[in-house]
N, C-alpha and C positions, 0 to 999 in steps of 0.2 A: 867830861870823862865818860861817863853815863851813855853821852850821844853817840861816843866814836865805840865804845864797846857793845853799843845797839849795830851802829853800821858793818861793824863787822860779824857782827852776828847773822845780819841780811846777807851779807858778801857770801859768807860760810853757806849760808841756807841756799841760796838761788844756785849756788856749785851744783850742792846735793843734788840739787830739785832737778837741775839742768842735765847733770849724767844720769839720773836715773831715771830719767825720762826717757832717753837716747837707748841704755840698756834695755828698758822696758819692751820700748817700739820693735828694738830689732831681735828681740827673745819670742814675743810675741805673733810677729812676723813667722817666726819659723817653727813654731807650733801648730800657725794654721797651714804651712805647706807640709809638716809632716804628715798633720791630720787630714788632710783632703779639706780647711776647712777655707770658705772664702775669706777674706780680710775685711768686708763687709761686716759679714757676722761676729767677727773677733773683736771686731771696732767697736758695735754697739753693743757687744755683750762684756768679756774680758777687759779690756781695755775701757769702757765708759766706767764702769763697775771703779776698776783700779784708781781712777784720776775722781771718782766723785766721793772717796774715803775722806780725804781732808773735808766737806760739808758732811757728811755723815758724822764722822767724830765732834765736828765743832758742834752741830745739832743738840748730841747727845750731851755734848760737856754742857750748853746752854741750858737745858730740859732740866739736869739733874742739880744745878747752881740756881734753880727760879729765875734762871733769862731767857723762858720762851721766845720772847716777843723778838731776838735775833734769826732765831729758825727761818720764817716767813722771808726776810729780809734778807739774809743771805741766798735760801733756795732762788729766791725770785732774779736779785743781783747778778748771781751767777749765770741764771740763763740767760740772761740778757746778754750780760758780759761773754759769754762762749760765743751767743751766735755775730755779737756784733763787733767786739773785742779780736774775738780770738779768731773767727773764720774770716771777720775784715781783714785782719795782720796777714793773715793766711795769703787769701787772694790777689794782697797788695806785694806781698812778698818773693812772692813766688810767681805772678801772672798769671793769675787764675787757677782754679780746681776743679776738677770735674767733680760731677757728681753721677753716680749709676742712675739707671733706669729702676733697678728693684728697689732702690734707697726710695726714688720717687714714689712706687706705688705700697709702699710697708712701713717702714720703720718712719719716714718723714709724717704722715699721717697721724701716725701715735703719738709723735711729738707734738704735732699742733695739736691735736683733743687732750693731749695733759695740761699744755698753757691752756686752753678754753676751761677743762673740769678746775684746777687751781682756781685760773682767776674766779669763779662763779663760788667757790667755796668761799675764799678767803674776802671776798666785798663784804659782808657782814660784819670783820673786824674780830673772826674766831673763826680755827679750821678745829672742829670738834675730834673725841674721841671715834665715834660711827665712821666718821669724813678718813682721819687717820689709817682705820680698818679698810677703807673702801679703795684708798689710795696704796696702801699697800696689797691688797688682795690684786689689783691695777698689775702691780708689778710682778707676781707672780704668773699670772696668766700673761703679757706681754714673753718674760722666759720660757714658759712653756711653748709657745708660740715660737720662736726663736730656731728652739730645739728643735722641734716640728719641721719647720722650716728647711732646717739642715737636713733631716730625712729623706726630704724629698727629692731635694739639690742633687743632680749629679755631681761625686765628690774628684779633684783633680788627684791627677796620677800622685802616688805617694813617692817621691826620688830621694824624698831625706828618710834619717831614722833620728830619732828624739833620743837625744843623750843627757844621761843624770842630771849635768850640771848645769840643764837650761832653765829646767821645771826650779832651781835651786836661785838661777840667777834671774828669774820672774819674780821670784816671792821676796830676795833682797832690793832686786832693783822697787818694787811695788812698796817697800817697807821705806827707803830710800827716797821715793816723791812725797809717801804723807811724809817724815821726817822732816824733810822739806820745805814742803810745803806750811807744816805748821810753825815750824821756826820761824818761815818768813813772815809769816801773818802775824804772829808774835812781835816780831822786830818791829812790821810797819806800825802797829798799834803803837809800841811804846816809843818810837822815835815822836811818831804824830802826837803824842801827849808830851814828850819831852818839848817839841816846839809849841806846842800849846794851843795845834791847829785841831783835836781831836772833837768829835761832836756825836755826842754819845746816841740821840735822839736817832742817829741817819749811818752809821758808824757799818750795819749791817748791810745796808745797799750799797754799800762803795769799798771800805779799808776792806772787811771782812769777807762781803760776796768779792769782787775783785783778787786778794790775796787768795784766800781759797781754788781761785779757778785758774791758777798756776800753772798745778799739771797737768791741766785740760789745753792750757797755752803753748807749753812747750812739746808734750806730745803730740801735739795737731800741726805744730810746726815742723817738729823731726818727721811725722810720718811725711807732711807734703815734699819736704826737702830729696828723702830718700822715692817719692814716685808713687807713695802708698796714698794714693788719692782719697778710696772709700774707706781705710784705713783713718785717716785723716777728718775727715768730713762724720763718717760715722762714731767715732770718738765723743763729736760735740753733740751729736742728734741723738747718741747712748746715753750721755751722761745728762742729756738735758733729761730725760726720761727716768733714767734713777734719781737727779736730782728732786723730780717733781713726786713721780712716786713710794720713792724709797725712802731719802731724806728729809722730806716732807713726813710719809705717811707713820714711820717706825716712832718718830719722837713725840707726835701728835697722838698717836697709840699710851704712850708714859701717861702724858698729861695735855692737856688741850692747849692748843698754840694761839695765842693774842697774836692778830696781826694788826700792825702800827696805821695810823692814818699818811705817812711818809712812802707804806708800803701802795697801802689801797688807792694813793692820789697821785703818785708819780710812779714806781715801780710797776705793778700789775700793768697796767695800756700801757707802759713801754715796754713790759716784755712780749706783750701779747701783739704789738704794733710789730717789732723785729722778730717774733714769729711769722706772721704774715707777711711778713718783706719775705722773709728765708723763702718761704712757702713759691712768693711769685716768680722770684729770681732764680733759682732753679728747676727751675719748667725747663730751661732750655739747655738741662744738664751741665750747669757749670756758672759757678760762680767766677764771673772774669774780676782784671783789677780794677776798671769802674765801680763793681759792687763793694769791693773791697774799701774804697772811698767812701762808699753812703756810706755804710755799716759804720767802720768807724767816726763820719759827722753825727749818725745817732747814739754814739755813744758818747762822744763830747756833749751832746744837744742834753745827754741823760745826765750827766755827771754836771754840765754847769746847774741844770733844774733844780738838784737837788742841793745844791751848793747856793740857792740863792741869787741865780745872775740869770737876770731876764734877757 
């Protein structure tokens, strides 16, 4: 009984998660055409920001219960899972994605030196309070930056006018994916202990980072579907960047974050391995569905490792 009232618990959750992704996408969408702003920038600021709240909450819920040691594990999880999960699914789904030229020379860069700063913190097997501070100050100057950015930008003809009920239906749809998102992680946790497959040691690199990175899956997918490429693409390369330095750096700020020997021996060099793929694969602006295919065999290659199957 237990089980089938979990399952529908997941059913109910992935709904939510599923339209308020789709509302989010297309609110968000027409915010930055009324604002002159690129969908680039919406992607890796607004839109990563929104889809990396479920890690942020979960963080803070682990921080304040003394289960640091999930933090590291999910942060890391997740990025993995965005670039190779969720921009695999993408490119396989869709037949590829472009990717811009500004993506390449700005925001993709700040992604890989987050995975580089992370992983060099966390090999020790503790991301300190100092480390927390430094990773969040990270984030604040990467905004700044952002903002910056947009000044300079020649901004596009404005043809829309922004009405009430969008800025209304951003902030429901955005309450609607963590809602979501957290039921579902909820659900899969206690199904998985219901079947008695649950393993609490590795629980953060897989049920945990995976569920979480939900509405980073379905957003990336709604944007590619509807055409919004950088839109798309930048969603996963924003939130990889809030995940590392916001997610990471706010809860590490509370109290100092254990990272696991599951994290430092299989997690870090595979996220920092599907950084580096990301990194080479679009150079030539666009991830096609060949890459789509590796991405997702390293994320099977991640998921069996940590499961035990050589």
């Amino acid at each position: 009984m237990d089980l089938l009232l979990w399952s529908l618990v997941l059913a109910a959750a992935l709904a939510v998660l599923i339209k308020g992704a789709d509302i989010f996408v297309e609110k968000a969408a027409h915010i930055a055409r009324v604002l002159g702003i690129s969908d680039l920038i919406i992607g890796v600021t607004l839109v990563a920001l929104g889809t990396s709240l479920p890690e942020l909450a979960a963080s803070l819920s682990a921080v304040f219960n003394q289960a640091g040691e999930f933090v590291a594990g999910t942060v890391v999880g997740s990025n993995l899972a965005n670039i190779t999960f969720i921009l695999g699914a993408a490119a396989l789904a869709f037949r590829g994605v472009n990717v811009s030229s500004q993506m390449l020379g700005s925001d993709l860069p700040v992604m890989m030196a987050s995975a580089l700063i992370l992983t060099i913190m966390a090999m020790d097997g503790t991301i300190g309070r100092v480390e927390g501070g430094a990773l969040f100050s990270m984030y604040l100057v990467f905004t700044v930056s952002i903002v910056r950015r947009q000044r300079e930008e020649s901004k596009r003809d404005r043809t829309e006018k922004l009405k009430w009920t969008v800025p209304v239906w951003l902030v429901a749809s955005g309450a609607a994916i963590y809602l979501g998102a957290d039921y579902t992680v909820q659900a899969v946790i206690k199904i998985t202990d219901l079947l008695g497959l649950s393993d609490t040691s590795r629980l953060a690199l897989t049920v945990v980072a995976v569920g979480s990175s939900l509405p980073e899956l379905v957003v990336t997918l709604t944007a590619a579907k509807k055409g919004f490429d950088d839109l798309s693409v930048g969603n996963v390369v924003g939130s990889n960047i809030c995940n590392t330095f916001l997610v990471a750096g706010v809860p590490a700020l509370i109290s100092p974050l254990p990272v696991s020997p599951s994290v430092v021996s299989t997690g870090l060099p595979f996220m920092l391995a599907a950084s580096l793929l990301l990194w080479f694969f679009v150079q030539k602006e666009m991830l096609s569905k060949q890459v789509g295919v590796i991405f997702l065999l390293v994320f099977v290659v991640y998921i069996a490792r940590l499961c035990g199957v050589q």
